[in-house]
N, C-alpha and C positions, 0 to 999 in steps of 0.2 A: 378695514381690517388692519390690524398695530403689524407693522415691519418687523420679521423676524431678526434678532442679531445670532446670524448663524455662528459667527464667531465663537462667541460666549455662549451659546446651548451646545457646542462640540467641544466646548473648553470643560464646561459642567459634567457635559456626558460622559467624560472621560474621566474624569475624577471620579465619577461615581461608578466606573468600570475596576477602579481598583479595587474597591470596598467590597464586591461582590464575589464567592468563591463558588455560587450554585449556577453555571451556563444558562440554564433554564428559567430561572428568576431574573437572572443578568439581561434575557433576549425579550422579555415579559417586557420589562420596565421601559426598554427601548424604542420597543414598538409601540406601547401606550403612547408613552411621549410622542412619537409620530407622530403618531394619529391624532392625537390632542393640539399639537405643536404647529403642524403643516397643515391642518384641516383635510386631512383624508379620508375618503370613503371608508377606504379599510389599509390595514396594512398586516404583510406577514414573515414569516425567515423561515427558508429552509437549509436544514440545519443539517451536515453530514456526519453520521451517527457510527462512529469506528467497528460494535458489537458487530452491526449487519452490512458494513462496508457500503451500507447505503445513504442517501439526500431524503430528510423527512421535512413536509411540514409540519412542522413542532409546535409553532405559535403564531397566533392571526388574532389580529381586534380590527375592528368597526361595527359599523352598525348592522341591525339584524338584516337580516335576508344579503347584505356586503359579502362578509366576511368568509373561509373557505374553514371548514371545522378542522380543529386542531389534530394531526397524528390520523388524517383519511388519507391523506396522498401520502406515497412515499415514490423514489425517483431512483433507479439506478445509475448508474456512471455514463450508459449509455444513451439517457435519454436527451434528445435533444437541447431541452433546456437547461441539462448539467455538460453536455459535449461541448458547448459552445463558448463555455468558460473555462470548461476544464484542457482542450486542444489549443496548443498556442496560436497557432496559426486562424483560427476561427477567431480566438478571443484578441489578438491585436487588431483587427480588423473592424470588428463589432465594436466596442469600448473605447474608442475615443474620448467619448465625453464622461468615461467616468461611468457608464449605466449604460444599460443595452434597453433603448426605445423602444415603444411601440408606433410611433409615429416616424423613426428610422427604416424600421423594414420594408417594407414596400418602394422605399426609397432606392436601398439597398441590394433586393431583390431583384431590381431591372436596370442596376449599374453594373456593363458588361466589366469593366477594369476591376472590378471585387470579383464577382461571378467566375470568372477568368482565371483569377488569382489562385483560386486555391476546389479542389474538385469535391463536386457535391453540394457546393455554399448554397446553389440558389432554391435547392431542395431542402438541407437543413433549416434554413430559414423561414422557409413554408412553414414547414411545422413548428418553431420556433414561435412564430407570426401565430400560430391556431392556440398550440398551447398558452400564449401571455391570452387571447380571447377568452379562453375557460376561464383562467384566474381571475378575470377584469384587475388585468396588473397592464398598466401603461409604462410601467421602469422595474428592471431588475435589475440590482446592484449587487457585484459577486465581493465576496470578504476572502481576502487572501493572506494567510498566514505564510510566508516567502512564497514556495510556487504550491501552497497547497491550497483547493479551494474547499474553507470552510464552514460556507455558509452564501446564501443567494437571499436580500433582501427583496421581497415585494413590495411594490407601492402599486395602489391603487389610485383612482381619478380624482383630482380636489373634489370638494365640495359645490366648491362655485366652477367647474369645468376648465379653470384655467393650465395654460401649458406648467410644463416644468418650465425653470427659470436657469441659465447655465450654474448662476450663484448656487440653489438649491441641491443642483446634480454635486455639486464639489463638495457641495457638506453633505451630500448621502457619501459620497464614496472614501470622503472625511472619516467619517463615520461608523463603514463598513471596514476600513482597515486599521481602526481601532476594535470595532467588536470581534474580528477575529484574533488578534491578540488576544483580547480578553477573554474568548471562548475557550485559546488556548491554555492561557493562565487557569481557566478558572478548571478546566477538563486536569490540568497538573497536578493540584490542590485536589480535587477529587481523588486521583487516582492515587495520591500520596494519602491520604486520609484512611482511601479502602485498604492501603496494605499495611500502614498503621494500626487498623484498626485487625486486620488479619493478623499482624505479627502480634497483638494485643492480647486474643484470644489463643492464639498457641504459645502466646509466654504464659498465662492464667491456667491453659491446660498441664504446660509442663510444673508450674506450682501447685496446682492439686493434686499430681502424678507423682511429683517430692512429698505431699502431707501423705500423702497414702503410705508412702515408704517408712515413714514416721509411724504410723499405727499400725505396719506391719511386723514392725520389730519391738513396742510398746504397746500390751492391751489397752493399758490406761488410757491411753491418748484416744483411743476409738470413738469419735465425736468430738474429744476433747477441741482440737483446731476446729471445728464444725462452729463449734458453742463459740469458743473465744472470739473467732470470725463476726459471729451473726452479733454478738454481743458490743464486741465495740464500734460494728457500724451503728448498732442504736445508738452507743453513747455519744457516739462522734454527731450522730446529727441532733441531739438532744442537746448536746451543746453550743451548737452553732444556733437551733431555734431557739435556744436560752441568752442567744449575745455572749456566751463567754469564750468560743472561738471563730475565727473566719478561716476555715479552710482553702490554702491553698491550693493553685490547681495542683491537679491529679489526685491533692489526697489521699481521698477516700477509694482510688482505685490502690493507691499503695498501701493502704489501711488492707484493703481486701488481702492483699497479697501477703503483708507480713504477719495478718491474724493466723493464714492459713500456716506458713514457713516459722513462728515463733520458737519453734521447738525443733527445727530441721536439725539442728547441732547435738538433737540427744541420737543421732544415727551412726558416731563416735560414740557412744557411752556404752559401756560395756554391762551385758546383759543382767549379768549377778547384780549390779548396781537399778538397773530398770526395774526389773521384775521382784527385787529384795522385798520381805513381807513385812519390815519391819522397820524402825525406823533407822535411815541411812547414820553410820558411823562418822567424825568431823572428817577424816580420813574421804571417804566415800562421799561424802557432800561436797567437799574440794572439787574432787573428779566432777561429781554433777554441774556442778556451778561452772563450769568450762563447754556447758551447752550453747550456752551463748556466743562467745567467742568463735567457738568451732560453726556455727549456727553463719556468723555473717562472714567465716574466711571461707564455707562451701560458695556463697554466692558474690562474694567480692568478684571473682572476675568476670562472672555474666553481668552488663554493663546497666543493661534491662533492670538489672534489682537494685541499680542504685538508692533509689525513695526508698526500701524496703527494706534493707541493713539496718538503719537504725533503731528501730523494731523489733526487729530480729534481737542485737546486741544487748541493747538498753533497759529493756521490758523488766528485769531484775532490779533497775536501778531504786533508791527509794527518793522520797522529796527531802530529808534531812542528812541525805548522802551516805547512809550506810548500807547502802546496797553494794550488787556488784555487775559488771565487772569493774568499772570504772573510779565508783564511790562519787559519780558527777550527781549534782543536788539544786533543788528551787527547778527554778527556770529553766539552767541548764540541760536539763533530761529532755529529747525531745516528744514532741506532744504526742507523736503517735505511740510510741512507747510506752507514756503513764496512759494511756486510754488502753493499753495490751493490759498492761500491770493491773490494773483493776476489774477488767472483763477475766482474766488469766487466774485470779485470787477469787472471785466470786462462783467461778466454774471450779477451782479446784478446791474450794469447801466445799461445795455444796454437791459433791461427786465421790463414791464409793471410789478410796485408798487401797492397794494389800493389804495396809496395815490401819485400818479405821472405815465408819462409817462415813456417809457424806452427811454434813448438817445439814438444820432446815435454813432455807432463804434468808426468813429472818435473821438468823445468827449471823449470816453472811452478811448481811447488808450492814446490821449493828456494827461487826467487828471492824467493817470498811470504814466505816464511818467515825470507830473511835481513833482510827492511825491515821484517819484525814491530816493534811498539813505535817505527818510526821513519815509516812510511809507513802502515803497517796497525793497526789497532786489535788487540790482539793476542785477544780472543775471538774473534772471525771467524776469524781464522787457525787459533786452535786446532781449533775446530769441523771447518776444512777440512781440516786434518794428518789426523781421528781417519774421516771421510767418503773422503778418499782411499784411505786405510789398509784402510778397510772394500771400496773401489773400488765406493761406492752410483754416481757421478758416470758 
């Protein structure tokens, strides 16, 4: 059998502890290696699980009829096999070598100077001693994150029946107080991810809660955010499966947000101006055109909308720079903007005005297509030609 270099496999394993942020996949892959690496029967970790303040095993490999099924045991604080690691006084005494034996206890159990030492030892270890028999675990290695225990490695019997080897116990216990860092680590990342992901969905809620406020004070708009929304996530991904954009992260979640918010700025515009049956005065257009502006100075200080302003602002700009507010052109308009501007144009022809009918599609598509390069950025456009064509819209 080839000599393990414990070294360099707890040099490896730990590198590979950085990369992982799922605890569960992280404790998976460790104990494969085990088992594959040490020639063990089986091997397993039980894992202390914060929701139910309790010790589960979580994860077990070897061979069939070995192994103990994953998430059937679970262990309270009180039990034996978690008391013993978890009480100091139990665990300096037991863990010398780094792993609490099975060929230790018995030893242990009828040496009066331990026994002696501390009350109850020679009893807890009984059951200590029955429970490793159930598992068919001859070492358990406890992972300790400063003094919290985070985890209890099982090892099961080699293959060829031979003892542990002192080297082998160092690089489990090597081992075990890197994975509890890294269960730590990875338990972080999680727990930051989930309230990411919560602040995520109540920032989303509070910007559908702003569009609503928007088509509570303008009928027009009723769908209108809906449509532009739904519109330029098609185009945005029409693009990107065309090659003519690579979407940065977040995106298309800031996409979602500024499709909804595009118009947040007309909730300053005064109603005679909204609801006018006819068409706006230059006077009155000035005012209107000031939606944008007022659109990304509501959300400038909520810090959340940052990706989401320029959207907001911009969406009026044209690609020959006679838009507004800015009069910025080509390139410079940012992308999520000209994808607003043209999802933004193709919903408001094709949508009954006060003062006009909505055209049909086609007109809309045509007219988009003749201001290509001059009004429209011409990717978006394209995008739209190939989505119409398809008739996804």
């Amino acid at each position: 059998m080839t000599k393990i270099d414990y070294k360099k496999e707890l040099e490896t394993a730990s590198r590979g502890m950085i990369m992982i942020h799922d605890h569960v996949l992280l404790i998976r892959l460790l104990i494969r290696m085990l088992v594959r690496k040490v020639h063990l029967t089986h091997a397993g970790m039980i894992v202390y699980e914060p929701a139910s303040d309790t010790y589960v095993l979580s994860v077990s490999r070897g061979g069939h009829g070995e192994r103990i099924p994953e998430n059937f045991v679970s262990f309270s604080k009180d039990h034996p096999l978690i008391r013993i690691f978890l009480q100091r006084e139990y665990h300096s005494i037991i863990v010398g070598r780094g792993a609490l034996l099975a060929e230790d206890l018995n030893r242990l159990i009828w040496q009066e100077s331990v026994i002696e030492c501390v009350s109850g030892m020679r009893e807890l270890l009984h059951q200590v001693s029955d429970q490793m028999v159930t598992l068919n675990s001859i070492a358990c290695v406890p992972a300790f994150y400063r003094r919290e225990l985070l985890a209890v490695l099982l090892l099961g019997p080699k293959k060829d029946a031979a003892r542990m080897e002192q080297e082998e116990l160092d690089f489990f216990a090597a081992l075990a107080s890197d994975v509890a860092m890294a269960i730590r680590n990875a338990r972080l990342f999680e727990n930051l991810k989930y309230e990411v992901d919560r602040s995520r969905n109540m920032f989303i809620q509070t910007a559908i809660a702003l569009g609503s406020a928007i088509e509570a004070k303008d009928s027009y708009t009723h769908g209108h955010t809906e449509r532009v929304t739904r519109y330029s996530l098609v185009i945005a991904r029409q693009m990107v499966a065309m090659g003519l954009f690579e979407a940065p992260p977040k995106f298309f979640d800031n996409l979602y947000i500024a499709g909804l918010l595009h118009d947040i700025g007309k909730i300053g515009i005064p109603e005679s101006i909204l609801m006018k049956n006819d068409h706006l005065t230059p006077e009155e257009f000035e005012i209107m055109k000031t939606h944008v502006t007022r659109g990304a100075d509501i959300l400038a200080p909520i810090k959340e909308f940052d990706g989401c302003i320029q959207g907001v602002r911009s969406h009026h700009e044209r690609y020959d720079g006679s838009g507004y507010p800015d009069g910025i052109k080509g390139e410079a308009i940012p992308m999520i903007a000209a994808i607003i501007a043209v999802a933004d144009t193709f919903d408001a022809m094709t949508t009954d005005r006060p003062y006009r009918k909505g055209r049909s599609r086609d007109f809309a598509v045509e007219e988009i297509v003749r201001l290509k390069g001059s009004w429209f950025h011409p990717n978006p456009v394209d995008a739209l030609i190939v989505i119409y064509k398809q008739n996804i819209f």
